[in-house]
C-alpha positions as CSV (number, residue, x, y, z in Angstrom):
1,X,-38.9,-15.5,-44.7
2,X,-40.2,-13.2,-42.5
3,X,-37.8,-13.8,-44.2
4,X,-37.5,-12.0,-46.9
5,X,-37.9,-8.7,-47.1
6,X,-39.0,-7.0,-48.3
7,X,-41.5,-7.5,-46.4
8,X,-43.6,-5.2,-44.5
9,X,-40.8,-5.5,-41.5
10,X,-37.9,-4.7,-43.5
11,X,-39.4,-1.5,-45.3
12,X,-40.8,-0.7,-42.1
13,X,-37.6,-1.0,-40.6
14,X,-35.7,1.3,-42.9
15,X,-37.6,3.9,-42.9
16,X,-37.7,4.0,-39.4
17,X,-34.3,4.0,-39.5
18,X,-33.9,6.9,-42.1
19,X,-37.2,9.0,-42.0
20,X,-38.9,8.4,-38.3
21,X,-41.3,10.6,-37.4
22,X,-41.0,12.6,-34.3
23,X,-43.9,12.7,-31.9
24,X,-42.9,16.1,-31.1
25,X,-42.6,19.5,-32.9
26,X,-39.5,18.3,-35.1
27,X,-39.9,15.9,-37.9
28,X,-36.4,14.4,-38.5
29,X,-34.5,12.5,-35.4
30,X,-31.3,13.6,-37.5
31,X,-32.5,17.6,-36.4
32,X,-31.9,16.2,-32.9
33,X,-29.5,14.1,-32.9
34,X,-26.4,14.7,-35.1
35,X,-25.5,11.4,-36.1
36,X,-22.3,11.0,-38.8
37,X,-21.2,7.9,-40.3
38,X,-18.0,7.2,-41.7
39,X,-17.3,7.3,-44.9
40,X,-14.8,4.1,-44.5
41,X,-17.7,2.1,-43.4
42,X,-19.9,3.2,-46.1
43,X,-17.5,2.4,-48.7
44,X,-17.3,-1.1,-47.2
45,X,-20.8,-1.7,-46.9
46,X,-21.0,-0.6,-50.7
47,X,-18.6,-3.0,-52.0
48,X,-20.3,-5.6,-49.6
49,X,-23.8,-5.5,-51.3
50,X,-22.1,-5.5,-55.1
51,X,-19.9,-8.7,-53.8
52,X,-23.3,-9.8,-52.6
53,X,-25.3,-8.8,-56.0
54,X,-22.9,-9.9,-58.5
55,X,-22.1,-13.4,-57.0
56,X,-26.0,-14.1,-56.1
57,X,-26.7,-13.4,-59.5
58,X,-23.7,-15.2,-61.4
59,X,-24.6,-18.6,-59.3
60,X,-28.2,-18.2,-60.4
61,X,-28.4,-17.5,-63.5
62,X,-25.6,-20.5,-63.8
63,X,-27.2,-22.7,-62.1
64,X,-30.5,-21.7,-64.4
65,X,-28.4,-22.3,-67.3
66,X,-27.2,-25.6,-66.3
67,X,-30.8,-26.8,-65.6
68,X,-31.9,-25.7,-69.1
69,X,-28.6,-27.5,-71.2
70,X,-29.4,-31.1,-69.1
71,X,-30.3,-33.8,-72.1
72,X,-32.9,-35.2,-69.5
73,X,-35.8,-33.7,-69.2
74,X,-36.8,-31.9,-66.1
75,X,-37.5,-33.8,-63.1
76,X,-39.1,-32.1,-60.2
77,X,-36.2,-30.8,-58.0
78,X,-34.7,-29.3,-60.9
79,X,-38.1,-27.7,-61.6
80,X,-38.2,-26.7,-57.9
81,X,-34.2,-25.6,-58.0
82,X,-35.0,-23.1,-60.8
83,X,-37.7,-21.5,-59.6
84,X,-35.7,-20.7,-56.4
85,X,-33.1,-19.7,-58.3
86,X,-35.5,-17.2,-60.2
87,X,-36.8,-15.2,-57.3
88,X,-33.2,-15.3,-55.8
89,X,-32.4,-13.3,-58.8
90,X,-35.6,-11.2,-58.2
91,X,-34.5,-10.8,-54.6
92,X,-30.6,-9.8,-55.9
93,X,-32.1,-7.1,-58.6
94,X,-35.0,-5.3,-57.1
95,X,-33.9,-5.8,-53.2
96,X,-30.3,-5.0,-52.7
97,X,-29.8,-2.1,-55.1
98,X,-33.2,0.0,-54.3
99,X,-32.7,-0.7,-50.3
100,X,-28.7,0.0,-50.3
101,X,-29.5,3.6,-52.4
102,X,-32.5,4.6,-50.5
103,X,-30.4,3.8,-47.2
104,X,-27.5,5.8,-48.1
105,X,-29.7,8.8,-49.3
106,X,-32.1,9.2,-46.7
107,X,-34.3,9.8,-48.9
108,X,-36.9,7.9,-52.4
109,X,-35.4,9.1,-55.6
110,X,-37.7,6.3,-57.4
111,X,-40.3,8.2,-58.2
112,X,-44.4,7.5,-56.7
113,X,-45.1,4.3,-59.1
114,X,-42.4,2.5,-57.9
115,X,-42.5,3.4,-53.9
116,X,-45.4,1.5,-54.4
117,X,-44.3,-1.3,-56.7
118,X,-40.7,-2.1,-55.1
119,X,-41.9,-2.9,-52.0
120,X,-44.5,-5.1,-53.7
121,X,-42.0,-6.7,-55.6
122,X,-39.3,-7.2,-52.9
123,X,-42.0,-9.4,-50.9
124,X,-43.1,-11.6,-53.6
125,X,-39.9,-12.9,-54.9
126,X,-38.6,-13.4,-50.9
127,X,-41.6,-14.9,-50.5
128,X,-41.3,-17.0,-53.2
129,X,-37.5,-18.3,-52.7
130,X,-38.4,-19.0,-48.8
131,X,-41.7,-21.2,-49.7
132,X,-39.4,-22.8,-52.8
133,X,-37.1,-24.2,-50.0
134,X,-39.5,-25.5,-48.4
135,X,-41.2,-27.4,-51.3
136,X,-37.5,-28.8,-51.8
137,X,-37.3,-29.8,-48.3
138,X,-40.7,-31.7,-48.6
139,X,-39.8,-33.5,-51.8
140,X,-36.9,-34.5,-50.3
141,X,-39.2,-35.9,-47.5
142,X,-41.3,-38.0,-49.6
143,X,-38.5,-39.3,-51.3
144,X,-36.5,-40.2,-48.2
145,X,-39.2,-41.5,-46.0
146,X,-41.5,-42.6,-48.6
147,X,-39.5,-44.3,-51.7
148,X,-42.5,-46.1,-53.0
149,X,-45.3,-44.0,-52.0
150,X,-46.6,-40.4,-53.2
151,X,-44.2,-38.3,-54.9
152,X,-44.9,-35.0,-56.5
153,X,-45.0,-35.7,-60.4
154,X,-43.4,-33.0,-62.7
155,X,-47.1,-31.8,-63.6
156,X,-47.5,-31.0,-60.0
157,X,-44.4,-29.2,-59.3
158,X,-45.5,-26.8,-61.9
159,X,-48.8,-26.9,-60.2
160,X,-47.4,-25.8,-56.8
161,X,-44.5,-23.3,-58.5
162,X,-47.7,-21.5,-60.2
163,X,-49.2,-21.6,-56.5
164,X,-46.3,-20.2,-54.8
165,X,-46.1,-17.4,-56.5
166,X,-50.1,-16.7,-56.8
167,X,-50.0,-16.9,-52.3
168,X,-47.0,-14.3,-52.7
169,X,-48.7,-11.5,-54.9
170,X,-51.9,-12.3,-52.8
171,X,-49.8,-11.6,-49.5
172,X,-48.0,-8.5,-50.0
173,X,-50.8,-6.8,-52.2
174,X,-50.9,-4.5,-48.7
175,X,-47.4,-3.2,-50.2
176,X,-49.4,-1.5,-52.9
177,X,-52.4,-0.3,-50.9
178,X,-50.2,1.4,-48.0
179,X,-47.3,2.9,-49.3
180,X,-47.3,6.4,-50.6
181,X,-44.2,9.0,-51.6
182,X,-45.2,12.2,-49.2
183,X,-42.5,15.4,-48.8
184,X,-43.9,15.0,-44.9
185,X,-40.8,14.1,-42.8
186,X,-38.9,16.6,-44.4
187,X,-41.4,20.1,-44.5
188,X,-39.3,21.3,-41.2
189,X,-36.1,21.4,-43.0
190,X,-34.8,24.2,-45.1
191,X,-35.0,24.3,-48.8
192,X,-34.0,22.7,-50.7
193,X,-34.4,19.9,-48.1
194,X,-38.0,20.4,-47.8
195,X,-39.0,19.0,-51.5
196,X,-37.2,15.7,-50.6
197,X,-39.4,12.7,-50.2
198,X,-40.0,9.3,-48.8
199,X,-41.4,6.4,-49.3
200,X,-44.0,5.9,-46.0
201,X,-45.9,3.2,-45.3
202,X,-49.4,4.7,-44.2
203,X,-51.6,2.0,-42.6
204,X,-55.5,2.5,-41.0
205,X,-53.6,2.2,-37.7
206,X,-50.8,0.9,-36.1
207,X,-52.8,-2.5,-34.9
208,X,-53.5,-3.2,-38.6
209,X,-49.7,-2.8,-39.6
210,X,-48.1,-4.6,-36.4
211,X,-51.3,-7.8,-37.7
212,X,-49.7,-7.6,-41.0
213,X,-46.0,-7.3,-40.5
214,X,-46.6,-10.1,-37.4
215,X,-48.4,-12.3,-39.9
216,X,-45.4,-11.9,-42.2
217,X,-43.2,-12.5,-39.7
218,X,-44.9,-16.1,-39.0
219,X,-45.5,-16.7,-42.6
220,X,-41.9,-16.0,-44.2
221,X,-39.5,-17.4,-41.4
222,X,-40.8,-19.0,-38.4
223,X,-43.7,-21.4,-40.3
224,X,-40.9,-22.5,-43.3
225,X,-38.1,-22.8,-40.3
226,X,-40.3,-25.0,-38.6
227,X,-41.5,-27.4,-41.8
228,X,-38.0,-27.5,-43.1
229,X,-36.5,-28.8,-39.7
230,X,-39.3,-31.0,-38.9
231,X,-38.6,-32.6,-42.5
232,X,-34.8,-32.7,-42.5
233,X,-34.7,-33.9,-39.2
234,X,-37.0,-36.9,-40.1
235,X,-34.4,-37.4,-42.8
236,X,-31.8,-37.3,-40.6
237,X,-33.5,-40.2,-38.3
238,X,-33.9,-41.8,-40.9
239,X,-30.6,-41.8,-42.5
240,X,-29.2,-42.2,-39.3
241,X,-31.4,-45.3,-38.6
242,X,-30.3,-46.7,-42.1
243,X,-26.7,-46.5,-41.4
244,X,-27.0,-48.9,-38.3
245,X,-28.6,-51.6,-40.5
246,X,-25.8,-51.8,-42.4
247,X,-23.1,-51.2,-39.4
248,X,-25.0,-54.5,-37.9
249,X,-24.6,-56.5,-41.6
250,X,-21.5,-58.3,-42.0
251,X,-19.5,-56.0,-44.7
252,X,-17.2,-58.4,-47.4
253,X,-15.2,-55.0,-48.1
254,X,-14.5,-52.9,-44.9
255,X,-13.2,-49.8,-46.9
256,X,-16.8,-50.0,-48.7
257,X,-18.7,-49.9,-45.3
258,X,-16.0,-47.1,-44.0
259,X,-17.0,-45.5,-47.0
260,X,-20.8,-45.8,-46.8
261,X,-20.7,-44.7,-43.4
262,X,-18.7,-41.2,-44.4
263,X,-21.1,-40.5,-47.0
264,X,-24.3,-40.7,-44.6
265,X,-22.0,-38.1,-42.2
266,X,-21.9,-36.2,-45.0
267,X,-25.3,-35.7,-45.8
268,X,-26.5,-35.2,-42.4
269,X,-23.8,-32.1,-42.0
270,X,-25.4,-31.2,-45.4
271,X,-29.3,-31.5,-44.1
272,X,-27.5,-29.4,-40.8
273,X,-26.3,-26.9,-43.2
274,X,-29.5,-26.2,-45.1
275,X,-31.8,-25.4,-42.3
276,X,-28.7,-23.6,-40.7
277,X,-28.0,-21.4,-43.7
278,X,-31.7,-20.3,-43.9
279,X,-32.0,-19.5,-39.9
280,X,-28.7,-18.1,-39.7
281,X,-29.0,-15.8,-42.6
282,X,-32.6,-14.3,-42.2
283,X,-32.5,-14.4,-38.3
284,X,-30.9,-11.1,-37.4
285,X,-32.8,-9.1,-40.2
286,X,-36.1,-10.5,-38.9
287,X,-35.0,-9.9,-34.9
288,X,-34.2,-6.5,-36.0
289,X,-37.7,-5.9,-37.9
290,X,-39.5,-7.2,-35.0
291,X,-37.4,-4.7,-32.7
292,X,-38.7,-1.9,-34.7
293,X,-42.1,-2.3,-35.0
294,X,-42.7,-3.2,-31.5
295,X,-40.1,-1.6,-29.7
296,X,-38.5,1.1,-31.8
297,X,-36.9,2.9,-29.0
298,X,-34.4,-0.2,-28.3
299,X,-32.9,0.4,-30.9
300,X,-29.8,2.9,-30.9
301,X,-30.7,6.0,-33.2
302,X,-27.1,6.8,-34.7
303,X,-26.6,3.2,-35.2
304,X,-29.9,2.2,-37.2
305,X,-29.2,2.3,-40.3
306,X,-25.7,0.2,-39.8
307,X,-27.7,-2.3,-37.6
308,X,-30.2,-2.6,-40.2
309,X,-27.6,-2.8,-43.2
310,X,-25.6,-5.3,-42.0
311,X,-28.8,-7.6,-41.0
312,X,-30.1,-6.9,-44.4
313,X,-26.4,-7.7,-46.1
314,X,-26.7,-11.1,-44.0
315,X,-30.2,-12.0,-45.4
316,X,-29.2,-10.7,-49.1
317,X,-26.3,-13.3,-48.6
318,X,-28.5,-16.3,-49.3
319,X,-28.9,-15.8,-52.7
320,X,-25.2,-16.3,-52.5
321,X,-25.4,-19.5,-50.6
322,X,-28.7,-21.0,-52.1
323,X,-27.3,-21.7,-55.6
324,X,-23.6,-23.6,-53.4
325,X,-25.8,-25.8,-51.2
326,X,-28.8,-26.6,-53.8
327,X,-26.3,-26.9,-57.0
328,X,-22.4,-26.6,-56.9
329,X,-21.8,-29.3,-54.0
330,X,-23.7,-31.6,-56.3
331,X,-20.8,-33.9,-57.7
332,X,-23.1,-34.2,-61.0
333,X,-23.9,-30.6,-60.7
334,X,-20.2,-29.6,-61.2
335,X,-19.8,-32.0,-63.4
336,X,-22.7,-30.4,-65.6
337,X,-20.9,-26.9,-65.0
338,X,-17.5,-28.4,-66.6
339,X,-19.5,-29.9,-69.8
340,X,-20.8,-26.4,-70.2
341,X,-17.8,-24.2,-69.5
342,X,-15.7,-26.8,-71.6
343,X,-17.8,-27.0,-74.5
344,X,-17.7,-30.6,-73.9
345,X,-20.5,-33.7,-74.3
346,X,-20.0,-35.1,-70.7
347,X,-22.3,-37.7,-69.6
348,X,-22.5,-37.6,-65.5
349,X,-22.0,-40.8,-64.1
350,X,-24.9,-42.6,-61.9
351,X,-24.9,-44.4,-58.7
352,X,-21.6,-43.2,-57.2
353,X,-21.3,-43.2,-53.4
354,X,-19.6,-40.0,-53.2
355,X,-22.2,-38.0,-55.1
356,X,-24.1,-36.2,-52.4
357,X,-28.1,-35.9,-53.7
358,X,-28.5,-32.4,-53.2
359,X,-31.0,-32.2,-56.1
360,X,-33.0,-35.0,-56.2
361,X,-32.4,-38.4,-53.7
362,X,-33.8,-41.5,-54.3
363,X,-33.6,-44.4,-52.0
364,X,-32.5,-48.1,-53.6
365,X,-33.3,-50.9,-51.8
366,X,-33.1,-53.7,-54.4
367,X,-29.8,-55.0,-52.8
368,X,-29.0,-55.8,-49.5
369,X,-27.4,-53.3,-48.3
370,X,-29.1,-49.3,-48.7
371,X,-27.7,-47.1,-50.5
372,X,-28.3,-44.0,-52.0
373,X,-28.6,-42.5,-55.7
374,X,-27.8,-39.0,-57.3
375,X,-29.7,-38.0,-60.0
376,X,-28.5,-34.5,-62.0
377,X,-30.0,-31.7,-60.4
């Protein structure tokens, strides 16, 4: 997402933030500038990221489980729903431990193979879960707008799963080329301070690294933001459009129509919710990467690494939210979750009003009136 990073902006920005190199004689701004955080906040920030870990991976791995132990056989968005939830749980292991530790230590204790592996891995699976919400936002398109036109079939949801995650391996493959473990940043301090290491990014040139980490920028948050509003709000007009048809038909039941018309609110706060969820949560840790690779010395020194951790905390957070908006508010969804917690054989039912489709939506228009249809995630 620029999103996601892991991403050449993110590792960028940490380091920065731990290990910067000095332009002059000394090779640690923390020999300059005696910076101390407290241990209050560190503690805090801690427990933050294993709130943040524990919960992003419990919703997953549910929500994984769920899919799996529906009697129906896949459909696309629960094909679509999986895989995001399988690079979120990529994103929860191999991001937020690695990046809270190497923070905190100011220093790679991870050893050569995986300062160049992490980094890799941290970029495909963000990568991933950002381009999985967008092929949910486009089936949802299709669906909405075009009920008896193209759909994607469950063959080619597979298809463009296998893609997404071939185009992420492809795109951070510069994670493995450029990054090296080097005792540099630390030779001016006393031993044993001087053995430490860190994981650098070493590019051909700063032009080749600001293309890369700008491309990234484009390609994992500002591209997706763009194709998830564009098809949301095309939802939303259409919805919205929809709903007056059947504010201008003469209702037999007014509490049905009252009810009809709550339920479209609904979903467009819910379309609102998805695109605002992904913006809000990766904005500030994309704003911040962008700082620092463009304009480093806006950004307060002492201060960096809190800056940084608490954008990063915000970003980590969606694989928190992801599984709530995509899953659990999903009447059938939950009621899935109760048949599996209660050891029970519950059939969801179909065709209820209040069921808001956040899996997959289809559109009935066999009656008179429209109205929409909740399939199980």
């Amino acid at each position: 997402m620029s999103s996601a990073f892991f991403d050449m902006p993110w590792w960028q920005a940490l380091l920065n933030s731990t290990l910067s190199l000095n332009q002059s004689n000394s090779s640690l701004f923390l020999l300059d500038v005696p910076c101390w955080q407290s241990s209050a906040m560190t503690l805090t920030l801690v427990l933050c990221y294993c709130l943040v870990l524990i919960l992003g991976l419990i919703g997953n791995i549910l929500l994984i489980c769920i899919i799996m132990h529906q009697r129906d056989p896949p459909n696309v968005t629960s094909i679509l729903i999986a895989n995001l939830s399988v690079s979120d749980i990529l994103v929860s292991v191999f991001c937020l431990p690695f990046t809270v530790v190497y923070t905190l230590m100011d220093h790679w204790i991870f050893g050569a193979l995986l300062c160049r592996l992490m980094p890799f891995v941290q970029c495909v699976s963000v990568t991933v879960s950002v381009l999985s919400l967008v092929l949910i936002a486009f089936e949802r398109h299709q669906l909405i707008l075009h009920p008896s036109g193209w759909k994607p079939s469950v063959p080619q949801a597979y298809i463009a799963v296998l893609i997404v995650w071939l185009l992420a391996c492809v795109t951070s493959l510069p994670f493995l080329a450029f990054h090296l473990l080097s005792s540099e940043p630390y030779s001016l301090l006393p031993a044993p301070l001087s053995q430490l290491q860190a994981c650098l990014e070493v590019w051909p040139s700063q032009q080749h690294k600001l293309a890369y980490t700008t491309s990234l920028l484009l390609f994992q948050y500002c591209c997706p933001l763009l194709l998830m509003l564009l098809c949301y709000l095309r939802i939303f007009l259409r919805l919205r459009r929809r709903q007056r048809m059947l504010e201008r038909q003469c209702s037999r039941n007014r509490e049905d129509e009252h009810r009809r018309v709550m339920h479209s609110k609904r979903i467009n706060v819910m379309l609102a919710t998805l695109v605002a969820a992904f913006a809000v949560c990766w904005l500030p840790l994309n704003a911040f990467n962008a700082v620092a690779d463009w304009h480093q010395e806006a950004l307060p020194v002492c201060y960096h690494n809190l800056l940084f951790s608490l954008c990063h905390l915000l970003a980590m957070s969606s694989t928190c939210v992801n599984p709530i908006i995509y899953g659990f508010l999903n009447s059938n969804f939950r009621k899935d979750v109760a048949s599996v917690v209660l050891h029970c054989h519950f059939q969801p039912l179909e065709d209820s009003y209040e069921h808001f489709p956040m899996s997959t939506i289809n559109t009935d228009v066999s009656r008179t009136s429209f109205r929409l249809r909740n399939n199980s995630v």
